[in-house]
C-alpha positions in Angstrom: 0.0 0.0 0.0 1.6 3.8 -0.9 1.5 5.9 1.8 2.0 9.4 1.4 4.6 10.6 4.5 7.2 7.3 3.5 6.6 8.4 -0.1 7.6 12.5 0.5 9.9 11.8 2.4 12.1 9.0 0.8 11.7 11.5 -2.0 12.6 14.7 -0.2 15.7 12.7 1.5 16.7 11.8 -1.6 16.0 15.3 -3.7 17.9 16.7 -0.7 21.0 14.3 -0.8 21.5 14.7 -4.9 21.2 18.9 -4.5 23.5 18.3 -1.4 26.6 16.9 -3.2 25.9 19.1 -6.3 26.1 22.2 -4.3 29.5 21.0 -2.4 31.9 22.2 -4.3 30.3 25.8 -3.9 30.4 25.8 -0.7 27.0 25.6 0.6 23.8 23.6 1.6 20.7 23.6 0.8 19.1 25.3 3.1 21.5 28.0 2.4 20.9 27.8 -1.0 17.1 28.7 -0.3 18.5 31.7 2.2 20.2 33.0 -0.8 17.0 32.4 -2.9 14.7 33.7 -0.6 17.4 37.0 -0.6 18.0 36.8 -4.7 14.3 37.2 -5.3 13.0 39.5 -2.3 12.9 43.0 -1.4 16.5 44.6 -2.7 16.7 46.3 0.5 17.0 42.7 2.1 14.8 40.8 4.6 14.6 40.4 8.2 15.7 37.7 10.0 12.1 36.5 11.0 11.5 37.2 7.8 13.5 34.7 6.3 12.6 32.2 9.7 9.0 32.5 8.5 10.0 31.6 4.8 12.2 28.7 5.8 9.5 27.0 8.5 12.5 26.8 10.5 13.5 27.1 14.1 15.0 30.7 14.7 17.7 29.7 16.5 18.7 27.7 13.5 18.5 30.1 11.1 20.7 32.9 13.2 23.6 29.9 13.5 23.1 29.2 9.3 23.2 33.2 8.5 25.8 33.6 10.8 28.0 31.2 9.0 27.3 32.6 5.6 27.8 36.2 7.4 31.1 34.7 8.2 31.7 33.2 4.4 31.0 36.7 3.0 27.6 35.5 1.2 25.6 38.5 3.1 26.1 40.4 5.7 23.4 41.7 8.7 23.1 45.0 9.2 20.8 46.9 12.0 17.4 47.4 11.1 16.9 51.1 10.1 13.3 51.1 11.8 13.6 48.6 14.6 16.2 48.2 17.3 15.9 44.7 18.0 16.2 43.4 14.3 18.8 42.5 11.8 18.2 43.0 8.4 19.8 40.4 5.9 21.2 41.2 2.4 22.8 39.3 0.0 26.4 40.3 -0.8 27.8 40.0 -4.9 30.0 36.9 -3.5 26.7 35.7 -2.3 24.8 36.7 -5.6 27.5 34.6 -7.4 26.7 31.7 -5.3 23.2 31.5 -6.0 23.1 32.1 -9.6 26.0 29.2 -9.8 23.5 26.7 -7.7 20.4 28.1 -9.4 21.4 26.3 -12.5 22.6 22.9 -10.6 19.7 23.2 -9.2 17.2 23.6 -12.5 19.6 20.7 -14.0 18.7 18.6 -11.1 14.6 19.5 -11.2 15.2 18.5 -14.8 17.0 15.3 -14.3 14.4 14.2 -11.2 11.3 15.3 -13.2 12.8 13.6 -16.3 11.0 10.3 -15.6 7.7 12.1 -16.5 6.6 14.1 -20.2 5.6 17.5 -19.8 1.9 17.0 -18.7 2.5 15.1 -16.7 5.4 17.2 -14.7 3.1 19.8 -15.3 0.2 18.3 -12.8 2.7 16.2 -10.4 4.1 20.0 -9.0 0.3 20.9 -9.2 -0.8 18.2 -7.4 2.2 18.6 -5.0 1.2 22.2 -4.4 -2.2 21.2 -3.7 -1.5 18.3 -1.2 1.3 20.7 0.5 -1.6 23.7 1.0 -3.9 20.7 2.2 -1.2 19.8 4.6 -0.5 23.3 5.4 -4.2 24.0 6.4 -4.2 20.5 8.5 -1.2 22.0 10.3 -2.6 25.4 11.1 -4.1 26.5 14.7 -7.8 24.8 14.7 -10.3 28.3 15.5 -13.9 27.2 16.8 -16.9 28.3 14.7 -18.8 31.0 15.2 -21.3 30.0 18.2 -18.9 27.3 19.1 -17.6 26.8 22.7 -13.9 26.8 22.8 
């Protein structure tokens, strides 16, 4: 029987592992890839660090030790927030603009290699079907509110 969590996630492990050893000799891993992606394409000014916390679904403390490393391996640099004292804002630095464009294409090559094993319609409504399943999984994970007229 197929079961969708083994299924996602023997093919997110492996997706994962293959971008992981393509990305290696640049220097970086995936989830700093997506840092840098999340920087390439947002506001030029740059983003918060809860910004990009909320982007990532990640743990905040996780994604201060990761920017601080790529801080450190001049990919961006954090700079105090112009409007509030307590924030950093993040921008991407042209070492770290490099970076991403170089992985960008590893990373198109290896969408194309995995989604390979289907023709175009059909890779067409797999990443629409994933995108609805995720949102569905999204909404399952969200905060349950009581109806109107419900007791909490």
């Amino acid at each position: 029987m197929r079961r969708l969590p083994p299924l996602l996630r023997r093919a997110w492990f492996s997706l994962n592992q293959a971008f992981r050893q393509r990305l290696s000799p640049l220097g970086i891993t995936p989830d700093q890839y997506t840092i840098l992606r999340w920087l390439y394409e947002g506001d030029p000014e740059g983003l918060t660090q809860s910004e990009i916390t909320g982007h990532m679904a990640s743990d905040p403390n996780t994604i201060t030790s990761t920017v601080r490393r790529m801080e450190n391996a001049g990919l961006l640099e954090r700079l105090p927030h112009e409007s509030d004292g307590r924030a950093k804002r993040v921008r991407l630095l042209p070492h770290g603009k490099s970076t991403f464009l170089s992985a960008q294409k590893l990373a198109f090559e290896l969408q194309g290699n995995v989604l390979g094993c289907l023709n175009t319609t059909e890779s067409r409504t797999f990443l629409a079907l994933l995108e609805r399943v995720g949102e569905a999984a999204l909404e399952e994970a969200a905060p349950k509110r009581p109806s109107p007229g419900e007791l909490p």
